[in-house]
KEKE-50098 format. One line per field, with one value per residue: x, y, z of N, C-alpha, C in turn; residue number from 1. Coordinates in nm, 4 decimals. Each point is the difference from the previous one (the first is absolute). Layout:
<sites>
n.c1	X / ...
n.c2	Y / ...
n.c3	Z / ...
ca.c1	X / ...
ca.c2	Y / ...
ca.c3	Z / ...
c.c1	X / ...
c.c2	Y / ...
c.c3	Z / ...
i	NUM / ...
</sites>
This chain:
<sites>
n.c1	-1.0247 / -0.1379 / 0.0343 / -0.1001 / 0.0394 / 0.0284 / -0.0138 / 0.0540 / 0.0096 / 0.0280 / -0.1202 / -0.0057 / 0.0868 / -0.1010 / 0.0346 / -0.1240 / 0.0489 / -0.0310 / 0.0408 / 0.0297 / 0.0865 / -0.1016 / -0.0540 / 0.1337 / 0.0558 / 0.0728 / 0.0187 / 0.0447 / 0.1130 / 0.0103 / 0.1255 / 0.0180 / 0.1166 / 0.1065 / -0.0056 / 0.0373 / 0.1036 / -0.0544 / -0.0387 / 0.0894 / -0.0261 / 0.0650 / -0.0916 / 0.0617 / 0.0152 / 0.1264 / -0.0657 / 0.1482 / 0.0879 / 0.0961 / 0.1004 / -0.0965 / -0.0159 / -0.0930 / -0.0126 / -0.1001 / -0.0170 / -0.0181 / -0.1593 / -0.0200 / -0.1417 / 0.0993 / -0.1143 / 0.0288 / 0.0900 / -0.0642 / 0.0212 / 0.0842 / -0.0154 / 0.0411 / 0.0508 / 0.0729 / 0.1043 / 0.0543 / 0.0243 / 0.0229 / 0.1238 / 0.0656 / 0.1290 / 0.0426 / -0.0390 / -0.0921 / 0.0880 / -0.0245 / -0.0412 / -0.0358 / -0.1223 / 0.1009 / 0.1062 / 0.0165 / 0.0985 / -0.0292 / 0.1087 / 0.0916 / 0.1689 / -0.0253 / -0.1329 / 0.0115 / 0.0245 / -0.0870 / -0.0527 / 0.0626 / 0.0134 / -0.1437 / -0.0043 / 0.1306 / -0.1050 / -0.1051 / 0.0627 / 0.0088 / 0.1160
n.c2	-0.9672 / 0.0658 / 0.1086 / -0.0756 / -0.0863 / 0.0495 / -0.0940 / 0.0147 / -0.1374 / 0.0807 / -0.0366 / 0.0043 / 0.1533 / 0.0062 / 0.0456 / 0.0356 / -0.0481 / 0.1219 / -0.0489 / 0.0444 / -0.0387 / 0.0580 / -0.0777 / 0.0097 / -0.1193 / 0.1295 / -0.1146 / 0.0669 / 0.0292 / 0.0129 / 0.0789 / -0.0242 / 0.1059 / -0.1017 / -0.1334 / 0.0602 / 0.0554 / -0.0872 / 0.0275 / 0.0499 / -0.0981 / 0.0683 / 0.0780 / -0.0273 / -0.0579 / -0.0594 / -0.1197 / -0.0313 / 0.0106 / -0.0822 / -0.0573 / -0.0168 / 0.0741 / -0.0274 / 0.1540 / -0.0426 / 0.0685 / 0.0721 / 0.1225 / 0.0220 / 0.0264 / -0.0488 / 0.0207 / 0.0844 / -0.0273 / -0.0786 / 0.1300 / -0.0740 / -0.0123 / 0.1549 / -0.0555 / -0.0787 / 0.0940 / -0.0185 / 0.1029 / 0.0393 / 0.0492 / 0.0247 / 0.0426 / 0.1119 / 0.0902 / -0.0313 / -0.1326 / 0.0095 / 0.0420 / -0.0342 / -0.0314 / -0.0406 / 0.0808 / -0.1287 / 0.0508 / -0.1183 / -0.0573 / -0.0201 / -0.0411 / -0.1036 / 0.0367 / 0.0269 / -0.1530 / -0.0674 / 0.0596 / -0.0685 / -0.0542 / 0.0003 / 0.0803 / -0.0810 / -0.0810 / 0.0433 / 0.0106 / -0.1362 / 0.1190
n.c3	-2.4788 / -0.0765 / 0.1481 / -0.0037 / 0.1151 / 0.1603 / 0.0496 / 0.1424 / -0.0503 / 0.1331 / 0.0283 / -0.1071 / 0.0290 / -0.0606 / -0.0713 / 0.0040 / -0.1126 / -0.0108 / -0.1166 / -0.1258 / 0.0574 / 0.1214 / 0.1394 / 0.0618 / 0.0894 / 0.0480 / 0.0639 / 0.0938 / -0.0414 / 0.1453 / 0.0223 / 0.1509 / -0.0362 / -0.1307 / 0.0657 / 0.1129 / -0.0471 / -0.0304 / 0.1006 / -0.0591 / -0.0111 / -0.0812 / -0.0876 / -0.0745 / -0.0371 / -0.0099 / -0.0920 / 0.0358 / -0.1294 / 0.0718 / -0.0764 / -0.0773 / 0.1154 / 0.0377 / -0.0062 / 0.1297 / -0.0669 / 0.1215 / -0.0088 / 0.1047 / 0.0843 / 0.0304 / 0.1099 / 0.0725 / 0.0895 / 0.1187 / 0.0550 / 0.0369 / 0.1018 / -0.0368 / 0.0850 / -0.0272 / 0.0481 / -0.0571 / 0.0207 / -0.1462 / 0.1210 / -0.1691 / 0.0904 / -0.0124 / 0.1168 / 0.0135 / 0.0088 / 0.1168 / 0.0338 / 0.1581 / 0.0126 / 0.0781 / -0.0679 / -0.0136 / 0.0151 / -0.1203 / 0.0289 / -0.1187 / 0.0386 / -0.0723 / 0.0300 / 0.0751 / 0.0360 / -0.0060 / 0.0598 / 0.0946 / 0.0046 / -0.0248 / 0.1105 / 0.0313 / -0.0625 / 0.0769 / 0.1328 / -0.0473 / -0.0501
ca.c1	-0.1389 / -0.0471 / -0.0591 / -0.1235 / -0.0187 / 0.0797 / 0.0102 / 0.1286 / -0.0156 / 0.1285 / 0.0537 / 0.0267 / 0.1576 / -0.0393 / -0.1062 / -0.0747 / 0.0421 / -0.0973 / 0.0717 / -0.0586 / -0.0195 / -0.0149 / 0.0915 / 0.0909 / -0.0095 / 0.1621 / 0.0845 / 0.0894 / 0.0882 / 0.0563 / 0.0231 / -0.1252 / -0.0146 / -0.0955 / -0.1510 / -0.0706 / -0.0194 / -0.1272 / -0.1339 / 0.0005 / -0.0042 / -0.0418 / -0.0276 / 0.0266 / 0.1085 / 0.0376 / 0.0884 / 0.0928 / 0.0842 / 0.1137 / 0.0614 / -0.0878 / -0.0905 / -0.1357 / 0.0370 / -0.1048 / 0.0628 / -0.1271 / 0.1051 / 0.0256 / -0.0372 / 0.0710 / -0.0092 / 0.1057 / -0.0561 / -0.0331 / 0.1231 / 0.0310 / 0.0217 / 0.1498 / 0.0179 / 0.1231 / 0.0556 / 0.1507 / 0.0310 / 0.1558 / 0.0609 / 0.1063 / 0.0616 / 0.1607 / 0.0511 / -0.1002 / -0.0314 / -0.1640 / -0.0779 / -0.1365 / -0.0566 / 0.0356 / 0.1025 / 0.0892 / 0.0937 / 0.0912 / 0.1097 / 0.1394 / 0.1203 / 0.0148 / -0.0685 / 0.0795 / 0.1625 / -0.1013 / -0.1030 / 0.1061 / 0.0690 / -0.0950 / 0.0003 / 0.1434 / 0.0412 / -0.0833 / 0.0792 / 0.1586 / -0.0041
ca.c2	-0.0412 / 0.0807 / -0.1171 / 0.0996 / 0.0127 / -0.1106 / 0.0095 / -0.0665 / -0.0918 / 0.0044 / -0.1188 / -0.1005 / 0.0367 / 0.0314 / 0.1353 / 0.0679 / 0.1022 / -0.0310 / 0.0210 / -0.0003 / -0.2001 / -0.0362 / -0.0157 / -0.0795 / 0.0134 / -0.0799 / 0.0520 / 0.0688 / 0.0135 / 0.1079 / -0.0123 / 0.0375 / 0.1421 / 0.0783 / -0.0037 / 0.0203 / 0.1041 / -0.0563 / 0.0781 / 0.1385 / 0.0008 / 0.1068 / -0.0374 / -0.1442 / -0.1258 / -0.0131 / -0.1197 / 0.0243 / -0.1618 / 0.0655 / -0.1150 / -0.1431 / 0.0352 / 0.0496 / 0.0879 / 0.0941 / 0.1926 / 0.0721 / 0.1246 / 0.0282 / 0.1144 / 0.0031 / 0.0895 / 0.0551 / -0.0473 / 0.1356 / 0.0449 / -0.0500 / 0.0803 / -0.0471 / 0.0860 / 0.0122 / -0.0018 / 0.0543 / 0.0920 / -0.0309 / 0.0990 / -0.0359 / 0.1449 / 0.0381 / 0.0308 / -0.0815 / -0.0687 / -0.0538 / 0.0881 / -0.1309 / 0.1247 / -0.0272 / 0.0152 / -0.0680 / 0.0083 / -0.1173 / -0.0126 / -0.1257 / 0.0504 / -0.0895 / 0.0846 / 0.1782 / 0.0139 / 0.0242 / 0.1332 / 0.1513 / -0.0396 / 0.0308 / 0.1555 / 0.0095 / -0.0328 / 0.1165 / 0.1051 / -0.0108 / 0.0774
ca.c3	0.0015 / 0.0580 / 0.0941 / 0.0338 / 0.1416 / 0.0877 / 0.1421 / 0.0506 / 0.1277 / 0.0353 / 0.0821 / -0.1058 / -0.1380 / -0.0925 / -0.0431 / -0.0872 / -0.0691 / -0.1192 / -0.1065 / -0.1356 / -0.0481 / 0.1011 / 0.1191 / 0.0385 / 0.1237 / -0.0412 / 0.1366 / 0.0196 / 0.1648 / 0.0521 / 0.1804 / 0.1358 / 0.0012 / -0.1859 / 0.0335 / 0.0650 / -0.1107 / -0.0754 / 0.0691 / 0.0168 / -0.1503 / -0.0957 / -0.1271 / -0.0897 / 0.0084 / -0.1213 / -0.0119 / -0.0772 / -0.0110 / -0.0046 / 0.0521 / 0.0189 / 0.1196 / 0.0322 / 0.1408 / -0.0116 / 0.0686 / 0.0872 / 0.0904 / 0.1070 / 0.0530 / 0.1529 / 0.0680 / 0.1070 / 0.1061 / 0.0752 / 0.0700 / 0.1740 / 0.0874 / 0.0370 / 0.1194 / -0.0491 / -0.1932 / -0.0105 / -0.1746 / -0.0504 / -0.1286 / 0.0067 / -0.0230 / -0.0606 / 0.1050 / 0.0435 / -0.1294 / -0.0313 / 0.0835 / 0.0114 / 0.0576 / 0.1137 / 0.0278 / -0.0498 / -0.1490 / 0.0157 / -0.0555 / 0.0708 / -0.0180 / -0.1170 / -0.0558 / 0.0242 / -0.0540 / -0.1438 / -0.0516 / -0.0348 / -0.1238 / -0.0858 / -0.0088 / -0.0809 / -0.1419 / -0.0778 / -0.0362 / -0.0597 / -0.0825
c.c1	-0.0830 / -0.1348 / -0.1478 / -0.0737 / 0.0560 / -0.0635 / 0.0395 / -0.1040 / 0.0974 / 0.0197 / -0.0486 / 0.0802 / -0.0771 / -0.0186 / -0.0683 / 0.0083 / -0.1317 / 0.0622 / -0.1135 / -0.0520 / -0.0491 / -0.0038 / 0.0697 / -0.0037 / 0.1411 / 0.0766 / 0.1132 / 0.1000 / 0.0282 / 0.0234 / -0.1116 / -0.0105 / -0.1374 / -0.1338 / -0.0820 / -0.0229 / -0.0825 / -0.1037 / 0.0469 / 0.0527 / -0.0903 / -0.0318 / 0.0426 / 0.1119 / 0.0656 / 0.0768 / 0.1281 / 0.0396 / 0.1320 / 0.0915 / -0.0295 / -0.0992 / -0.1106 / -0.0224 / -0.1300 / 0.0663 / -0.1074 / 0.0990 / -0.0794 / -0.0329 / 0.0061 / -0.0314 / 0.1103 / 0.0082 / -0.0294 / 0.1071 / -0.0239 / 0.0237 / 0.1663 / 0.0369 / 0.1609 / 0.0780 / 0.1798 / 0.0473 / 0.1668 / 0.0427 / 0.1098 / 0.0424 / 0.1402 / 0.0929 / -0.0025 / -0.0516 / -0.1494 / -0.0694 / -0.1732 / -0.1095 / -0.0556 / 0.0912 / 0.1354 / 0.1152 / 0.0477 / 0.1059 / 0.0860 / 0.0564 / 0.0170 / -0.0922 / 0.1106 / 0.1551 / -0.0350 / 0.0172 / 0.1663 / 0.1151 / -0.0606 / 0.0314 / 0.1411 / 0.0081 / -0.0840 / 0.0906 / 0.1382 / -0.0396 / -0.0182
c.c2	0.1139 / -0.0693 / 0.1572 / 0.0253 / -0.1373 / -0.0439 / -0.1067 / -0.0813 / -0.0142 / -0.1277 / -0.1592 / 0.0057 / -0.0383 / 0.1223 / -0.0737 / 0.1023 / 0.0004 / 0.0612 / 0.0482 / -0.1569 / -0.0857 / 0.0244 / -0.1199 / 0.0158 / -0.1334 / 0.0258 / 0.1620 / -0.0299 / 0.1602 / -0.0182 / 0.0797 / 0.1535 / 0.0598 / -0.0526 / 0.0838 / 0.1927 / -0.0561 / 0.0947 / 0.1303 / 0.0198 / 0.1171 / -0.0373 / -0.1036 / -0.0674 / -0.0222 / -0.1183 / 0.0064 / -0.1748 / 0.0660 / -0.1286 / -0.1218 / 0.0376 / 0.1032 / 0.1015 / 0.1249 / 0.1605 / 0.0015 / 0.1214 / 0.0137 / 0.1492 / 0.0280 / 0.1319 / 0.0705 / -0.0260 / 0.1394 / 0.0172 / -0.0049 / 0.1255 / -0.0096 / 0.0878 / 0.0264 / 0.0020 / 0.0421 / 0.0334 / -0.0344 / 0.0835 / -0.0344 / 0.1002 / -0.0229 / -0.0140 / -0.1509 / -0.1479 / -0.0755 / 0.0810 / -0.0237 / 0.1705 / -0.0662 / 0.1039 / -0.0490 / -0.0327 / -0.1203 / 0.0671 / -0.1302 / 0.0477 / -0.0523 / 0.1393 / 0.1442 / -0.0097 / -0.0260 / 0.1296 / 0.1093 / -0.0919 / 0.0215 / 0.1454 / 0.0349 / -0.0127 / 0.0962 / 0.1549 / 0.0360 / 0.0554 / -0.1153
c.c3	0.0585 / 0.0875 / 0.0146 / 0.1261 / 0.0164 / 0.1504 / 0.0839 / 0.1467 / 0.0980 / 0.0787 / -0.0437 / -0.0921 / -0.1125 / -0.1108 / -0.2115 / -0.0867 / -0.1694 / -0.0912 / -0.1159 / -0.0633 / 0.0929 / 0.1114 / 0.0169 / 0.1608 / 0.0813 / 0.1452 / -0.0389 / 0.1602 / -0.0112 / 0.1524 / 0.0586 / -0.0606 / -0.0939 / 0.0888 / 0.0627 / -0.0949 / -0.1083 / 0.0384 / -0.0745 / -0.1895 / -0.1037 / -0.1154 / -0.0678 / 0.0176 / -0.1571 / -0.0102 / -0.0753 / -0.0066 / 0.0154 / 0.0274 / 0.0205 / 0.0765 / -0.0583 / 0.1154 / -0.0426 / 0.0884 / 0.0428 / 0.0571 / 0.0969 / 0.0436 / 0.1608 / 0.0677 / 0.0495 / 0.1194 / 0.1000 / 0.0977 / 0.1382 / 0.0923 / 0.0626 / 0.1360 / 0.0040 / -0.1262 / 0.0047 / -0.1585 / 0.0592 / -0.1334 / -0.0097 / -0.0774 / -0.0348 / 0.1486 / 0.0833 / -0.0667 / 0.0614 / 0.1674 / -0.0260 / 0.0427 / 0.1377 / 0.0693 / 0.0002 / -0.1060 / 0.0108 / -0.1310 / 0.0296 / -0.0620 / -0.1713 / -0.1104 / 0.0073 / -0.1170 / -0.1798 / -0.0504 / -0.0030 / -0.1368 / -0.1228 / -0.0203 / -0.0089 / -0.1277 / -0.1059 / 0.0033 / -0.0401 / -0.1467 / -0.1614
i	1 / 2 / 3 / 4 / 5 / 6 / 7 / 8 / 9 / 10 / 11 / 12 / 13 / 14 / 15 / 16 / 17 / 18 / 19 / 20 / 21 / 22 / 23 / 24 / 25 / 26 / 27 / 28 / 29 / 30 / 31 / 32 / 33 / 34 / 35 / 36 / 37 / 38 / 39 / 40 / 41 / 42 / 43 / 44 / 45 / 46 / 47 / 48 / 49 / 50 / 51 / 52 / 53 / 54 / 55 / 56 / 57 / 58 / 59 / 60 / 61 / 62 / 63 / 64 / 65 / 66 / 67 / 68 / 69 / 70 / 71 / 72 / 73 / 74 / 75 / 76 / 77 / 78 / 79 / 80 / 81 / 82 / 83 / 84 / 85 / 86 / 87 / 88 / 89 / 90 / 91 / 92 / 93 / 94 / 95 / 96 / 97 / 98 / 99 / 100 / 101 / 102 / 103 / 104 / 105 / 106 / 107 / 108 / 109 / 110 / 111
</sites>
């Protein structure tokens, strides 16, 4: 159905849809999230049938969020020598990981 503008009563789950053959004006569901991403809704919308069901597409022009202030942080490397080393200083290792890694490196250098 080609739809020629739309618009969404969110808190009557309603939306308004004006078609070529009209306007129609037809509950919709959606959970708390798609709702509240309603506000940030982009250009058009597209009615699909799929399965018996009726499913309006909306995309979505989702800002970025803004960046927090970080006073703390811990990087992580994970090395050959070294299977995980924090930028703390800290080498974690366990015995289950090491006995891993050398059977791994027996079977790579078996001819």
């Amino acid at each position: 159905m080609a739809i020629s503008w739309i618009m969404f009563f969110t808190e009557q789950r309603v939306v308004l849809i004006w078609t070529v053959n009209g306007r129609i004006t037809m509950p919709f569901v959606c959970r708390d999230r798609q709702l509240e991403l309603l506000a940030y809704r982009h250009s058009q919308c597209d009615l699909a049938y799929s399965r018996g069901k009726w499913y309006l597409l909306a995309t979505w022009d989702i800002p970025d969020p803004t960046e927090d202030e970080v006073d703390q942080f811990l990087g992580i490397d994970q090395g050959v020598i070294n299977i995980i080393a924090d930028s703390d200083g800290n080498i974690h290792e366990t015995q289950a990981v090491e006995e891993k890694c050398g059977k791994t490196r027996t079977v790579r250098q078996a001819p």
